[in-house]
C-alpha distance (Angstrom), angle and dihedral (degrees) to the residues before:
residue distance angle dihedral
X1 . . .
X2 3.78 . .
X3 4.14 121.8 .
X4 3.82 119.1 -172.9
X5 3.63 111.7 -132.9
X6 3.93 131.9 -137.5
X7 3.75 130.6 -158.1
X8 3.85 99.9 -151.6
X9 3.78 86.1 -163.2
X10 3.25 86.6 72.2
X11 4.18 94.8 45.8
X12 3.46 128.3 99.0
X13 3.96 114.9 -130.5
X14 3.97 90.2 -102.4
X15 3.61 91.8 49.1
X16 4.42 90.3 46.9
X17 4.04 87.4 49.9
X18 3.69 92.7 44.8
X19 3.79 93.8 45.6
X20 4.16 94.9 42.3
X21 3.86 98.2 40.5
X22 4.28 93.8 50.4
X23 3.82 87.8 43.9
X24 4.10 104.2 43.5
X25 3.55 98.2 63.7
X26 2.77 145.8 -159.1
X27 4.09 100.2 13.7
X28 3.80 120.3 -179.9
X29 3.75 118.1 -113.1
X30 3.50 119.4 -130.5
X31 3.97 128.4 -162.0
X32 3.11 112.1 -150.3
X33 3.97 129.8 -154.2
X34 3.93 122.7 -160.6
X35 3.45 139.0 159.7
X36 3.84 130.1 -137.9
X37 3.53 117.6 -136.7
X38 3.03 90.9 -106.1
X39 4.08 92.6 67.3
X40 3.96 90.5 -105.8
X41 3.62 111.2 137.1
X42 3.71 132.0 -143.4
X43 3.75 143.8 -178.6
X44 3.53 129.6 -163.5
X45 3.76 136.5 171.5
X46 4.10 120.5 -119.9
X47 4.34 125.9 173.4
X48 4.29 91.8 -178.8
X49 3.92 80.9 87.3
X50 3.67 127.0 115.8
X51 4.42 137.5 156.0
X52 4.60 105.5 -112.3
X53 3.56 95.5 176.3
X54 3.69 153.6 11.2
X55 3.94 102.5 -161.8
X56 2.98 91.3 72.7
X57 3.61 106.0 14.5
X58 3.72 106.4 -118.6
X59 3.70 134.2 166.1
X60 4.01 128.4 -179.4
X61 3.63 121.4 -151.2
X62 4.10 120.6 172.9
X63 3.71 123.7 -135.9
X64 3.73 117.5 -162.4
X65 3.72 119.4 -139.4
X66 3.78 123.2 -132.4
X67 3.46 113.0 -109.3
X68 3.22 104.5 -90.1
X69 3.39 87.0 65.2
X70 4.13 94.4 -109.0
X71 3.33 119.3 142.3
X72 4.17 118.1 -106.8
X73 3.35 116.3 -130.1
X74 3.36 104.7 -83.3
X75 3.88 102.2 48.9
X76 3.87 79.2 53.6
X77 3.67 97.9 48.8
X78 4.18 91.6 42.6
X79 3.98 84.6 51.6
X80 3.77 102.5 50.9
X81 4.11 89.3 35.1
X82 3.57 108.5 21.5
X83 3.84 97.9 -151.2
X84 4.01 127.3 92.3
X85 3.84 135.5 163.6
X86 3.46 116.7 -127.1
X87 4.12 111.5 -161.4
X88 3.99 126.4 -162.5
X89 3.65 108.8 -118.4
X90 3.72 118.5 -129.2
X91 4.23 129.1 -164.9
X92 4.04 80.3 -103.2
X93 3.69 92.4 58.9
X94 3.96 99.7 40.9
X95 3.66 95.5 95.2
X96 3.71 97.3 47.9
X97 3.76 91.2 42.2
X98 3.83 89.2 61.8
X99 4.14 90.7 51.3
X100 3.99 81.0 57.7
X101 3.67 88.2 50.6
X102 3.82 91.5 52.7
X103 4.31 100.6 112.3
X104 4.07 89.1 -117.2
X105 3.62 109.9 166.5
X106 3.95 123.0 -100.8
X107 3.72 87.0 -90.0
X108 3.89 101.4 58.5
X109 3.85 109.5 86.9
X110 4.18 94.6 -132.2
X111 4.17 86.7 -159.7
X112 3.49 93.9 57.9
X113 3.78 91.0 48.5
X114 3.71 88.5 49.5
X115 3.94 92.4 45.4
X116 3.80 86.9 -127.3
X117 3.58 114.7 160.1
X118 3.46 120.7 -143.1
X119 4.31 138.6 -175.3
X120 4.12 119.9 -155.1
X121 3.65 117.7 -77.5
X122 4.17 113.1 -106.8
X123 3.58 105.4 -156.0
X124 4.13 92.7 29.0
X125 3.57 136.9 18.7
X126 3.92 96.9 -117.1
X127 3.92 104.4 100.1
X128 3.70 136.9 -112.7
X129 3.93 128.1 -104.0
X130 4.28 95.4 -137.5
X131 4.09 84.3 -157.3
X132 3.38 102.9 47.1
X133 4.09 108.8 102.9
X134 3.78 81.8 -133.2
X135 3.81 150.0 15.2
X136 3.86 127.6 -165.0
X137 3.59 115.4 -161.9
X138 3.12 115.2 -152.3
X139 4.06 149.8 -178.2
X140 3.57 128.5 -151.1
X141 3.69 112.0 -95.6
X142 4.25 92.1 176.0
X143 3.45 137.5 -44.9
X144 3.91 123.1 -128.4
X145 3.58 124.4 -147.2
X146 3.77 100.3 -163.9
X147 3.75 89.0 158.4
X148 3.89 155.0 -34.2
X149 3.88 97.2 -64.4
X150 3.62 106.8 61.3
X151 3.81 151.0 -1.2
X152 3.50 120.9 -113.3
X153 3.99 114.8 -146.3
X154 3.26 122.7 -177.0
X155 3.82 106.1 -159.8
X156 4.07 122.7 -164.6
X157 3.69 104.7 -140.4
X158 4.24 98.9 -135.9
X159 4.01 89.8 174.0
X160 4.28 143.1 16.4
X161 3.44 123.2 -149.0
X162 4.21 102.1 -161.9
X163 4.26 121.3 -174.5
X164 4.09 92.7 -104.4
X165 3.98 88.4 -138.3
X166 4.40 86.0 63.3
X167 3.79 102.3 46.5
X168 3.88 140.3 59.1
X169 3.28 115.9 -128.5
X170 4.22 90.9 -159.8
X171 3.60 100.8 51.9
X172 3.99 103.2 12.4
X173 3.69 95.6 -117.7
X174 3.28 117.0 159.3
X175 3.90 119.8 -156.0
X176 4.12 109.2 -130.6
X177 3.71 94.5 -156.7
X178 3.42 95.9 50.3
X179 3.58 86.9 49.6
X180 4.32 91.4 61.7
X181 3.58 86.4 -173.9
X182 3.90 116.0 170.3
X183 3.78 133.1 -138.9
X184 3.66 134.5 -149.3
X185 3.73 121.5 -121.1
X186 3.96 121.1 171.5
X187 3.89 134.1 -37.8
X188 3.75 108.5 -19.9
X189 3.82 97.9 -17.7
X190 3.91 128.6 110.0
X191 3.96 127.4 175.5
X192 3.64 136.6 -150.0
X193 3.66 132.6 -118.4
X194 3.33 106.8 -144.0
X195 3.37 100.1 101.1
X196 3.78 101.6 83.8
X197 3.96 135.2 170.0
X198 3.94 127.8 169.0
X199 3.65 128.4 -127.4
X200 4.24 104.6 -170.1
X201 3.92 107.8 -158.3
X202 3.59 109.6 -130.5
X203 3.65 126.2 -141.3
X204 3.39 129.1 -113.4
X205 3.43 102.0 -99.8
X206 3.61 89.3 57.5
X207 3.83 101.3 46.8
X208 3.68 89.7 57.8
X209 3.91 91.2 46.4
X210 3.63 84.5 55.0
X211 3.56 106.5 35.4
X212 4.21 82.3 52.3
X213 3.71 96.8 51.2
X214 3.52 87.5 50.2
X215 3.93 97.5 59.9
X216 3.36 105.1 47.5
């Protein structure tokens, strides 16, 4: 099998984004919900996002910079706040999720524009998406500036809002489909996730039980 190789030292930026977003797929999205100091709110869609840890809860989600190297609105709001919502996007939410991913200026309200309806936060003043399957809220843990494209935040989840009808309460499961979250892939295209199979990793004991019975 043949793979074409590329020296990203010799890449432009375009061509490294191009290259990284078409081949790490698919990528959650994340919506994110801040608010300004001054109490404005704002929502904006983001697929460098990802979950490090559990212990303590952390997540990472990267927020690219305009090119002037300003900070969007959310970097800014994270920075003079430090607490965000980050929401699960579903195939119900897609369409609205775009609207918030419309480049309005800091004084269009991207919610109302998407007709998204939205209660107080509990743990943190940024508010919650009601029709997202699920909202993180988070604090900021740190923020790494690893270079002129994006902020890094790292974001210690203190509190999960999950849609009662996709989790169990008595063993924490939560059901995948009923989750019908969506993924990013490259350029304009996202996938969904409900088509699902399960590999179970075996232990050792039983891979060499099964690798023996299968050599004699």
């Amino acid at each position: 099998m043949e793979h074409t190789h590329f020296d990203f030292g010799a890449l432009n930026e375009r061509e490294r984004y191009k290259l990284l977003i078409g081949t790490v797929i698919p990528r959650p999205i994340a919506l994110i919900t801040t608010l300004g100091r001054d109490g404005r709110a704002n929502a904006g869609p983001f697929s460098f996002l990802n979950v490090l840890t559990h212990d303590p809860a952390i997540i990472a989600v990267g927020v690219e910079n305009y090119a002037d190297m300003r900070f969007k609105d959310t970097a800014r709001n994270i920075r003079e706040t430090g607490e965000f919502t980050v929401h699960i996007v579903d195939q119900a939410l897609v369409d609205q999720m775009e609207i918030c991913a419309i480049k309005f200026g800091p004084e269009v309200d991207e919610l109302a524009e998407a007709g998204l309806e939205t209660v107080p936060g509990y743990a943190v003043g940024s508010p919650r998406i009601l029709a997202a399957p699920a909202a993180l809220e988070c604090r900021r843990y740190m923020t790494l500036e690893v270079g002129k494209a994006r902020e890094i935040i790292l974001g210690e989840v203190v509190g999960l809002y999950v849609r009662s009808s996709a989790v169990d309460t008595n063993n924490l499961h939560i059901d995948k489909q009923a989750m019908d979250a969506v993924g990013r892939l490259g350029g304009h295209s996202y996938t969904q996730t409900q088509d699902q199979f399960e590999v179970k990793t075996q232990s050792p004991e039983q891979w060499f039980a099964e690798k023996s019975s299968t050599v004699r």
